[in-house]
N, C-alpha and C positions, 0 to 999 in steps of 0.2 A: 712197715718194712724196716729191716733194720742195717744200717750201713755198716762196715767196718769195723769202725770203732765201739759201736754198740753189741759187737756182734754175739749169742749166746756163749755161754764160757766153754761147755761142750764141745763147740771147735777147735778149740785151743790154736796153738803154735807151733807148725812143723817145722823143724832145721833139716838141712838137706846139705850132706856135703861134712859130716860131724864125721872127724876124724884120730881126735886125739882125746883123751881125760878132761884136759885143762878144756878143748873147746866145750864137752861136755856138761864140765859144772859151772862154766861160766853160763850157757844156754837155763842148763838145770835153776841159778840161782835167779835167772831172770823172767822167769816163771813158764819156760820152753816147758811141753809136756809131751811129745812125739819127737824122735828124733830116725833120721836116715844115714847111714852112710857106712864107712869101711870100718870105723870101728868095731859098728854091730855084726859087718858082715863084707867081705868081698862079692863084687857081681855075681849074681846068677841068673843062669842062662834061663829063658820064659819055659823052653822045656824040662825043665830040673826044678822047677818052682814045688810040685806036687814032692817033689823025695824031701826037698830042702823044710818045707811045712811039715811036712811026718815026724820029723826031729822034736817037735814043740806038742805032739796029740797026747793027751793027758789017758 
């Protein structure tokens, strides 16, 4: 079993609440590899989630 601090690297580190640059590469330079927040995106609403995805289908 593996706790925490062992935990596979795969998981990584999610920041939540990432609203500027500067918090950005400070996260980025501390080895953050997921990031959430207003930067990337204002709220959207759980019904608008499927248009808001269509943006990003390759």
């Amino acid at each position: 079993m593996h706790s925490p601090a062992n935990a596979p690297a795969r998981a990584g580190i999610v920041a939540e609440g990432v609203e500027t640059l500067g918090q950005y590469d400070f996260l980025k330079s501390h080895h953050c590899d997921k990031f959430q927040g207003y930067l990337f995106s204002k709220a959207v609403p759980a019904d608008a989630l499927s248009d808001f995805g269509a943006g990003f289908a390759s």
